[in-house]
C-alpha positions in Angstrom: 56.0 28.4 127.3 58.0 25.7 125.4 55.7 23.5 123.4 56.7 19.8 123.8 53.6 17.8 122.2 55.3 15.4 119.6 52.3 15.8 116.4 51.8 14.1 113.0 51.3 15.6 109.9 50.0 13.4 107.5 48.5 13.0 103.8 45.8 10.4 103.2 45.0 8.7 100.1 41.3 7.9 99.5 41.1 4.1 98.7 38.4 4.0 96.1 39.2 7.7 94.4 42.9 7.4 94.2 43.8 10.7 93.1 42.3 12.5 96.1 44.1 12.9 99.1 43.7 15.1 102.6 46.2 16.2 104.6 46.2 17.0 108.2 47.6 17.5 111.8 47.2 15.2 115.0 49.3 13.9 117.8 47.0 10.2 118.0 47.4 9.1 113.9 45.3 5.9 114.5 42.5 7.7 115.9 42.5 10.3 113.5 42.2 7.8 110.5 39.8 6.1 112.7 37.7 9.3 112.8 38.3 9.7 108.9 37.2 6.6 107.8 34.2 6.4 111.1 33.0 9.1 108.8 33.3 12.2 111.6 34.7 14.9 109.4 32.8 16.2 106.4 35.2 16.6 104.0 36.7 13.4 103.9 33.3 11.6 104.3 32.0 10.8 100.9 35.7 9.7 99.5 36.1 7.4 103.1 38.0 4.4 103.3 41.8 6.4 103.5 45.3 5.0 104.1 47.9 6.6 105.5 50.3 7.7 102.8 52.9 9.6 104.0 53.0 10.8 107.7 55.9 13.0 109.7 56.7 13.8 113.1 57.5 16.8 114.1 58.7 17.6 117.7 56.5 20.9 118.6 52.6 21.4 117.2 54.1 24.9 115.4 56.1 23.8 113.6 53.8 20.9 112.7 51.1 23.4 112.3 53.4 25.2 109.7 54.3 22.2 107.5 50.7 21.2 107.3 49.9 24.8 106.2 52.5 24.7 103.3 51.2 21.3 102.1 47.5 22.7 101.4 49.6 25.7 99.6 49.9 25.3 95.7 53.9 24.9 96.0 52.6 22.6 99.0 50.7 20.5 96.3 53.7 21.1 94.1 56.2 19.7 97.0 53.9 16.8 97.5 53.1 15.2 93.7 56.9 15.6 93.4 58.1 14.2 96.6 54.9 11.6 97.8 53.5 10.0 94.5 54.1 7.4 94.0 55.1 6.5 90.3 57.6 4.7 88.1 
Protein backbone atom coordinates (compact mmCIF):
# COMPACT_ATOMS: atom_id res chain seq x y z
CA UNK A 1 0.00 0.00 0.00
CA UNK A 2 1.52 3.33 -1.21
CA UNK A 3 1.68 5.83 1.62
CA UNK A 4 0.41 9.34 0.39
CA UNK A 5 0.04 11.37 3.78
CA UNK A 6 2.14 14.69 3.17
CA UNK A 7 3.93 15.05 7.16
CA UNK A 8 6.20 17.72 8.78
CA UNK A 9 9.13 17.23 10.42
CA UNK A 10 10.06 19.99 12.56
CA UNK A 11 12.60 21.38 15.25
CA UNK A 12 11.22 23.71 17.89
CA UNK A 13 13.11 26.31 19.78
CA UNK A 14 12.03 26.85 23.41
CA UNK A 15 11.42 30.66 23.72
CA UNK A 16 12.56 31.35 27.19
CA UNK A 17 15.59 28.52 27.28
CA UNK A 18 17.01 29.19 23.87
CA UNK A 19 19.38 26.52 23.61
CA UNK A 20 16.82 23.71 23.85
CA UNK A 21 15.07 22.59 21.08
CA UNK A 22 12.53 19.30 20.24
CA UNK A 23 12.11 17.88 17.21
CA UNK A 24 9.26 16.00 15.90
CA UNK A 25 6.81 14.49 13.28
CA UNK A 26 3.07 15.52 12.34
CA UNK A 27 0.99 16.05 9.35
CA UNK A 28 -1.27 19.27 11.22
CA UNK A 29 2.07 21.67 12.35
CA UNK A 30 -0.20 24.32 13.95
CA UNK A 31 -1.88 21.93 16.12
CA UNK A 32 1.05 20.19 17.07
CA UNK A 33 2.70 23.46 18.44
CA UNK A 34 -0.64 24.17 19.76
CA UNK A 35 -0.38 20.93 21.75
CA UNK A 36 3.32 21.83 22.74
CA UNK A 37 2.86 25.04 24.05
CA UNK A 38 -1.15 23.83 25.54
CA UNK A 39 1.31 21.97 27.60
CA UNK A 40 -0.01 18.20 26.39
CA UNK A 41 3.33 16.44 26.01
CA UNK A 42 5.64 16.00 28.97
CA UNK A 43 8.75 16.58 27.61
CA UNK A 44 8.28 19.86 26.21
CA UNK A 45 6.12 21.03 29.07
CA UNK A 46 8.38 22.75 31.53
CA UNK A 47 10.55 24.57 28.66
CA UNK A 48 6.81 25.64 26.87
CA UNK A 49 6.35 28.61 24.89
CA UNK A 50 8.19 27.02 21.41
CA UNK A 51 8.47 28.52 17.88
CA UNK A 52 8.75 26.78 14.94
CA UNK A 53 12.34 26.83 13.82
CA UNK A 54 12.91 24.96 11.01
CA UNK A 55 10.05 22.61 9.57
CA UNK A 56 10.20 20.13 6.18
CA UNK A 57 7.75 18.42 4.23
CA UNK A 58 8.19 15.29 3.24
CA UNK A 59 5.71 13.53 0.74
CA UNK A 60 5.29 9.95 2.61
CA UNK A 61 5.18 9.53 6.72
CA UNK A 62 8.47 6.94 6.13
CA UNK A 63 10.45 8.80 4.90
CA UNK A 64 9.41 11.56 7.33
CA UNK A 65 9.55 9.02 10.05
CA UNK A 66 13.28 8.39 8.92
CA UNK A 67 14.55 12.02 8.86
CA UNK A 68 13.08 12.70 12.23
CA UNK A 69 14.88 9.57 13.52
CA UNK A 70 18.43 10.85 12.16
CA UNK A 71 17.82 14.28 13.67
CA UNK A 72 17.53 12.90 17.39
CA UNK A 73 20.90 10.85 16.24
CA UNK A 74 24.22 12.46 17.42
CA UNK A 75 25.24 13.17 13.60
CA UNK A 76 21.47 14.21 13.62
CA UNK A 77 22.39 16.92 16.26
CA UNK A 78 25.61 17.36 14.34
CA UNK A 79 23.52 17.93 10.92
CA UNK A 80 21.34 20.33 12.77
CA UNK A 81 23.80 22.94 14.89
CA UNK A 82 25.50 23.05 11.51
CA UNK A 83 22.73 23.40 9.08
CA UNK A 84 19.63 25.23 11.55
CA UNK A 85 21.50 27.61 14.03
CA UNK A 86 21.32 30.32 13.54
CA UNK A 87 24.53 32.45 14.04
CA UNK A 88 26.82 35.04 12.42
Amino acid sequence: MADHAKRFVYILRSVKYRDRRYVGVTADLPARLRAHNGGQNPSTAPRKPWAVDVSIEFGSERMAVRFEKYLKSGSGHEFTERHFEDRL
